[in-house]
C-alpha positions as CSV (number, residue, x, y, z in Angstrom):
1,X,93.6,116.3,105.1
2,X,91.4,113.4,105.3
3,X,91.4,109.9,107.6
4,X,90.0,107.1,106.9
5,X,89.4,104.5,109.3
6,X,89.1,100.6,109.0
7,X,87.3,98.6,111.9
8,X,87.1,95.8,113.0
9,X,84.4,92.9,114.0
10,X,82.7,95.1,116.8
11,X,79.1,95.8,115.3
12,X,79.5,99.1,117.0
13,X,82.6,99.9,114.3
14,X,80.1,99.5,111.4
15,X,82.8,100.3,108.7
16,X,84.8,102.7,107.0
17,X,85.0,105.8,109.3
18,X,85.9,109.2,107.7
19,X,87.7,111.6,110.0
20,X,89.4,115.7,109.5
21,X,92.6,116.2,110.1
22,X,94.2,119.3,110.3
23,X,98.2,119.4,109.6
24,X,99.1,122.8,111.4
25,X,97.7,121.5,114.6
26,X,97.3,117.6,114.4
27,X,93.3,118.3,115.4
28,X,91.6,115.5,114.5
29,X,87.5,115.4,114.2
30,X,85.0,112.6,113.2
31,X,83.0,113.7,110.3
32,X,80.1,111.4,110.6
33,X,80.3,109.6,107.3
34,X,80.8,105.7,107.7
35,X,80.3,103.5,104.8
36,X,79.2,100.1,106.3
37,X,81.0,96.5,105.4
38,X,82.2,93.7,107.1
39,X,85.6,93.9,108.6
40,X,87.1,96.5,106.8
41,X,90.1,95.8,109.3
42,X,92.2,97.0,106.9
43,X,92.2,99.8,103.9
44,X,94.3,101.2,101.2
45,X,94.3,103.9,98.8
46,X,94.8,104.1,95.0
47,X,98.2,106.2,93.8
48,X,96.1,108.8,92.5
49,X,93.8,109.0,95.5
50,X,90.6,108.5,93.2
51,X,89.9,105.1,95.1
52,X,89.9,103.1,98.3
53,X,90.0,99.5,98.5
54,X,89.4,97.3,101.8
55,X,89.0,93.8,103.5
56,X,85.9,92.4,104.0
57,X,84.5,89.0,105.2
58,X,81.1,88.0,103.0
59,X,79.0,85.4,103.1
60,X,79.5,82.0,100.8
61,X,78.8,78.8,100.5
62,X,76.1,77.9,103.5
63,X,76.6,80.8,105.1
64,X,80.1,80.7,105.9
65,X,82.3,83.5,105.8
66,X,84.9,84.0,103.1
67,X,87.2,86.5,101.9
68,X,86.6,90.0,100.2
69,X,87.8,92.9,98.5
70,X,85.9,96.2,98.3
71,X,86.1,98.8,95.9
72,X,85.1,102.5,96.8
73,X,85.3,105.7,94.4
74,X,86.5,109.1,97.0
75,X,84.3,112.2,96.0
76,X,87.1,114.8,95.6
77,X,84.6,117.7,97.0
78,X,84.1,116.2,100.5
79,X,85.5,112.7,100.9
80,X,82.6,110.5,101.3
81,X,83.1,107.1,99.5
82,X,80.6,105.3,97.2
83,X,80.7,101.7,96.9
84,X,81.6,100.0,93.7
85,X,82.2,96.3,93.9
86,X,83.0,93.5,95.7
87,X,85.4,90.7,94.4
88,X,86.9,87.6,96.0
89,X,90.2,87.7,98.0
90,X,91.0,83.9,96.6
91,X,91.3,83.3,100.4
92,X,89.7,83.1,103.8
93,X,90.4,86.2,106.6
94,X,91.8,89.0,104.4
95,X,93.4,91.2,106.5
96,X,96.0,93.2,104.4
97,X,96.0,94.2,100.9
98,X,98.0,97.1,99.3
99,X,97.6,98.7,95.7
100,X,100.8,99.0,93.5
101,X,102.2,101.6,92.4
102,X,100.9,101.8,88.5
103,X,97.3,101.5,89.8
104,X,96.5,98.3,87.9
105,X,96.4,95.7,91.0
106,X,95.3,95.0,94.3
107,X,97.4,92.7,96.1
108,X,95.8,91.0,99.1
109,X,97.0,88.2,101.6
110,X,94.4,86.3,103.5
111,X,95.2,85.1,107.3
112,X,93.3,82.4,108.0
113,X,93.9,80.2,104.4
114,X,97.7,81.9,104.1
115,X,97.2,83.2,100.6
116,X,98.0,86.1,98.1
117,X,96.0,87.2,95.2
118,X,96.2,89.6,92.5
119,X,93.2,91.5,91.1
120,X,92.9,93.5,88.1
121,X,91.5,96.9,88.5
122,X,89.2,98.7,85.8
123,X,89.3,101.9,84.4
124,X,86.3,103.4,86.7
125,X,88.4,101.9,89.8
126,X,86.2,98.5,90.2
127,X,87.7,95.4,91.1
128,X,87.8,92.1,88.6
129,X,88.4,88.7,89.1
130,X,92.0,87.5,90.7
131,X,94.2,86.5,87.7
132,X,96.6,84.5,90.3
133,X,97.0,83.1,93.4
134,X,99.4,81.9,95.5
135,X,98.7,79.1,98.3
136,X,101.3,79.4,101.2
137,X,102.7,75.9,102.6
138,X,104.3,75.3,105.7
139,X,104.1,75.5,109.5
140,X,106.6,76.5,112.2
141,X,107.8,76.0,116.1
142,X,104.6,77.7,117.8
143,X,102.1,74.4,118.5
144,X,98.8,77.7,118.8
145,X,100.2,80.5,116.0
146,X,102.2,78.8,113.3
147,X,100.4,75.6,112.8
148,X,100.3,76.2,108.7
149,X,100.5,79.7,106.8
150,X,99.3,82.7,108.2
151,X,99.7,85.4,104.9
152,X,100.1,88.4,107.3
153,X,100.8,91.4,104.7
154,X,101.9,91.6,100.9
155,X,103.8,94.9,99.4
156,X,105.2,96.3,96.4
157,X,108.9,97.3,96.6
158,X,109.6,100.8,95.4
159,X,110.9,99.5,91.9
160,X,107.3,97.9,91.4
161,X,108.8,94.8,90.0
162,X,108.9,92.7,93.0
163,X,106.4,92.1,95.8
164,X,107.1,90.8,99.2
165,X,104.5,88.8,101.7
166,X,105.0,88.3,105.0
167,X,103.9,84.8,106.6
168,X,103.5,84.7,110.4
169,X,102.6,80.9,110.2
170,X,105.9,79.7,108.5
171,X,108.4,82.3,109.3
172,X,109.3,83.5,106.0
173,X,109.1,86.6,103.7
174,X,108.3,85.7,100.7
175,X,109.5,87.2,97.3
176,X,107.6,87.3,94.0
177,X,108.2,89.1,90.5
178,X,105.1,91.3,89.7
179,X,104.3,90.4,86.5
180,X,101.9,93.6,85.7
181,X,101.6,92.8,82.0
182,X,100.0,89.2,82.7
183,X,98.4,89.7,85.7
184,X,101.1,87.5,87.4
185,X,102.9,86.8,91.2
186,X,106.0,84.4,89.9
187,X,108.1,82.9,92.4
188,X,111.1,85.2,93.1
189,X,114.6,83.8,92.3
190,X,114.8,83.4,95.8
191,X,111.9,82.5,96.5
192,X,111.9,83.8,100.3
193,X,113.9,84.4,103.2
194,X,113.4,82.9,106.5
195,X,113.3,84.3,109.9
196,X,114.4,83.0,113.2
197,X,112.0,80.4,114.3
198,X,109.1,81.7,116.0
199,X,109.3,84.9,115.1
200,X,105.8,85.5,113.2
201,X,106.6,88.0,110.8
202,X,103.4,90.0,110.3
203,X,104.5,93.7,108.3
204,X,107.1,95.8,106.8
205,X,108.5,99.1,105.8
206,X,111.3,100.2,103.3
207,X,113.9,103.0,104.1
208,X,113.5,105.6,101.4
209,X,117.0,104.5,99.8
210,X,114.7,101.7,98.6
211,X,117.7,99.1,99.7
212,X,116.5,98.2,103.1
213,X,113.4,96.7,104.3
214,X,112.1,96.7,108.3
215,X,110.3,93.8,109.1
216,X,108.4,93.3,112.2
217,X,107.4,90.5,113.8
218,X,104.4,89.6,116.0
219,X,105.6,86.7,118.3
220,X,108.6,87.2,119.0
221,X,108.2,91.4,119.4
222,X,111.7,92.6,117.3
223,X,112.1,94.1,114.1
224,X,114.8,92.0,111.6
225,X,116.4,94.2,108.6
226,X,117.2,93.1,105.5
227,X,119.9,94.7,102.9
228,X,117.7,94.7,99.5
229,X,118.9,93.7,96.2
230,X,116.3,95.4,93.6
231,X,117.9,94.2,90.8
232,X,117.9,90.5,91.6
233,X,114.9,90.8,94.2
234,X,117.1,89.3,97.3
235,X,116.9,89.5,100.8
236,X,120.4,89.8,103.1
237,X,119.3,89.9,106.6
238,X,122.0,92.2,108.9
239,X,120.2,92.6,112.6
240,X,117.2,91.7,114.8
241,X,116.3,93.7,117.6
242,X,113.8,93.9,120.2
243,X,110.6,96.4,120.2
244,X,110.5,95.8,124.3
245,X,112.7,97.1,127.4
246,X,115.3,94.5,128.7
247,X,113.6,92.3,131.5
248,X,109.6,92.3,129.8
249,X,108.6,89.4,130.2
250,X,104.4,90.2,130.2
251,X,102.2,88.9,127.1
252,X,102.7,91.4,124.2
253,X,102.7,91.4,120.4
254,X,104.2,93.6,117.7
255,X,102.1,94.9,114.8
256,X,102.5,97.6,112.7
257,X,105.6,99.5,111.4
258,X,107.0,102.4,109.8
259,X,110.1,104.7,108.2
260,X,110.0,108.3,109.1
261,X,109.9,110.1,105.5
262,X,113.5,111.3,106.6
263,X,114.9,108.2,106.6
264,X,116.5,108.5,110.5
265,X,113.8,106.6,112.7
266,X,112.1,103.5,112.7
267,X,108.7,103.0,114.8
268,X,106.7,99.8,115.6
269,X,103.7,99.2,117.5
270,X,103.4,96.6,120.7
271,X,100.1,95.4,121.5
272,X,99.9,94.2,125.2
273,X,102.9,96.8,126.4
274,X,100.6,99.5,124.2
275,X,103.5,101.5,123.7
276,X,105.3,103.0,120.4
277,X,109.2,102.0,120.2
278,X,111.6,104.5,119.0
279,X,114.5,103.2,116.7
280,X,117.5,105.8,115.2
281,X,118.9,104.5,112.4
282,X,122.6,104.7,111.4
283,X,122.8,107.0,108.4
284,X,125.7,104.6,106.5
285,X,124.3,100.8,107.8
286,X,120.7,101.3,108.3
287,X,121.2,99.5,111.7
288,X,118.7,100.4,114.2
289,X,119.1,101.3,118.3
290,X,116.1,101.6,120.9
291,X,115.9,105.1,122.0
292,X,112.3,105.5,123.4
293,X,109.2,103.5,124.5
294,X,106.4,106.2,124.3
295,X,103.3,105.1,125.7
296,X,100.2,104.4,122.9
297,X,97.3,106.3,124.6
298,X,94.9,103.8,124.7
299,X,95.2,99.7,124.7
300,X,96.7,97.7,121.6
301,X,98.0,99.5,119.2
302,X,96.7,98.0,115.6
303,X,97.9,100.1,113.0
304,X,99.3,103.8,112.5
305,X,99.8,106.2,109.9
306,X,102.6,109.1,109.6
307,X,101.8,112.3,107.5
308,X,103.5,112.9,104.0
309,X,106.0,115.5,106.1
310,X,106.7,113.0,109.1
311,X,105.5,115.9,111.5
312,X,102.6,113.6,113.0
313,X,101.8,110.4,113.8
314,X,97.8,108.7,114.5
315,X,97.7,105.7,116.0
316,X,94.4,103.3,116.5
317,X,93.7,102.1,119.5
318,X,91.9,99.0,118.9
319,X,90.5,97.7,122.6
320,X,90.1,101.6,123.9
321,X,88.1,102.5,121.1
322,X,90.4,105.5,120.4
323,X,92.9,107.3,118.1
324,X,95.6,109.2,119.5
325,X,97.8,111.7,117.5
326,X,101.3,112.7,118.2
327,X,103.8,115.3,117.4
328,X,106.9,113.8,115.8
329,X,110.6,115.8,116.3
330,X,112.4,115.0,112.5
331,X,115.5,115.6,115.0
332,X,114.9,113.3,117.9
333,X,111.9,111.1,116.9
334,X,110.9,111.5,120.1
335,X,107.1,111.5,120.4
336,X,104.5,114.3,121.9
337,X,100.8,113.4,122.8
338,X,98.9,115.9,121.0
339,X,95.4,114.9,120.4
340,X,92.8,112.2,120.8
341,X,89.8,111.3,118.9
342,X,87.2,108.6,121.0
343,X,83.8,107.2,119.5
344,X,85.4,105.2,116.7
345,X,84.7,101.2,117.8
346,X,87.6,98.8,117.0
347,X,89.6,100.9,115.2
348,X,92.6,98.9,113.7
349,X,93.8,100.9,110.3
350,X,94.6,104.8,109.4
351,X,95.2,106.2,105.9
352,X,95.6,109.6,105.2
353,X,94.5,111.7,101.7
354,X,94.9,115.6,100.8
355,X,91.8,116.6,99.0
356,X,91.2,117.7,96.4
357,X,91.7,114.1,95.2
């Protein structure tokens, strides 16, 4: 299998790293091929693994920095990535974008404006112009993090008729209609769902079932589920609970999160304790319980990535320049230390492919 790595603003990251890694023994080698762009913080593949698509911060109007979306064809003999085009996230500070699951759109959010967009994808895998956008409005309790929208992350659900955003600056998830035919985000019938002030909801996961979304939350380190209604597109929230041990009281910040393929453990990153929390899942509620706390490797977990199988997990290290891979038990979720790739500056994203494409 393949890694590919997004960095972030270090000049010593460069771009979009491609890495080996071997799924009998979780090795995991740098290959040497980078692809230089600006930011490419965060990355994600086309369904039919023909295409990569990334963040990236350009320069506009007098020099300024504004918001991007790159388009890059995957060789299917080694890998490497050739650059196709560049279109405009709509936004400032992109720093998630996903692609759903027909492979027509990319969906992007950008940070620092708290926006969505939606842009068309051509035949040959090229990005068009947005054909809508969506301005976030709003603030929330924290005076420094959540003085007006934040657009954190943006996702398909599993039917591909809805997609969700998360907004750290106003403390809701919202819901849109994916209008695929029109090139449309339309306001959801509820429109979004709000968390507990403070809570800075930044990414999310959906259990396999496809009837109950993870989210987790950056300020306020805990992870809030949500019972799912894919017909109607609703949200019924049914626990929060903390990513830290009892008593932490240290400077620390949630990130990234994920469902094991088997649909029994939860895992969520925390950036500042730089560890991995461990949730089981209740088979019948979804309802999650803290079992482990494994230490990340490195310092401030950004982003990780689990195999197709669940058997391994990488994790990138953003501030020790490192990715760490684990061994995951289906049974226990429990987590083993495995391997470690260093070289890699600011790594912050980790997406796997199975060649040939």
């Amino acid at each position: 299998m393949l890694a590919y790595i997004g960095t972030g603003n270090d000049e010593k990251g460069k771009g979009i790293h491609l890495c080996e890694f071997d799924p009998e023994t979780g090795g995991l080698t740098n290959t040497g091929h980078v692809v230089e762009d600006r930011r490419p913080a965060f990355i994600a593949l086309h369904p039919y693994k023909q295409f990569l698509y990334s963040t990236s911060q350009v320069q506009g109007a007098e020099g300024k920095p504004t918001g991007g979306v790159s388009a890059y064809a995957i060789n299917p003999a080694d890998g490497h990535l050739t650059f196709l085009n560049r279109q405009a996230s709509r936004g400032e500070g992109p720093c998630h974008l996903t692609v759903d699951a027909s492979g027509r759109y990319v969906l992007v959010a950008n940070y620092s404006s708290g926006s969505v967009a939606l842009l068309p994808l051509a035949a040959e895998g090229s990005l068009e112009e947005a054909t809508d956008f969506d301005q976030h409005e709003g603030a929330s309790v924290d005076e420094k993090r959540q003085q007006g929208p934040y657009a954190h992350s943006i996702f398909p659900d599993p039917t591909n008729r809805f997609a969700l955003s998360c907004d750290l600056g106003i403390d809701k998830v919202l819901v849109y209609k994916l209008d695929l035919e029109n090139g449309k985000l339309i306001s959801g019938e509820q429109p979004w769902a709000s968390m507990k002030p403070g809570a800075g909801p930044r990414h999310l996961d959906f259990h396999p079932n496809g009837k109950i979304i993870y989210v987790i939350n950056e300020l306020n380190n805990t992870v809030t589920g949500f019972r799912w209604d894919a017909r109607e597109g609703t949200l019924e929230e049914f626990q929060h609970a903390s990513t830290l041990p009892k008593g932490y009281t240290e400077t620390t910040y949630c990130a990234d999160i994920h469902v094991h393929p088997n649909g029994k453990f939860l895992f969520g990153t925390n950036r500042g304790h730089n560890s991995i929390a461990v949730f089981r899942m209740n088979d019948a509620s979804g309802e999650l319980d803290l079992t482990g706390l494994e230490p990340c490797g490195g310092d401030f977990p950004w982003n990780f990535t689990l195999d197709p199988g669940g058997r391994w997990m990488i994790v990138a290290n953003q501030r020790s320049n490192n990715l760490v891979v684990f061994a995951v038990d289906p049974e226990t979720g429990s987590l083993a230390h495995t391997a470690e790739l260093t070289g890699i500056s600011s790594p912050r994203c980790v997406k796997l492919v199975a060649l040939p494409c």
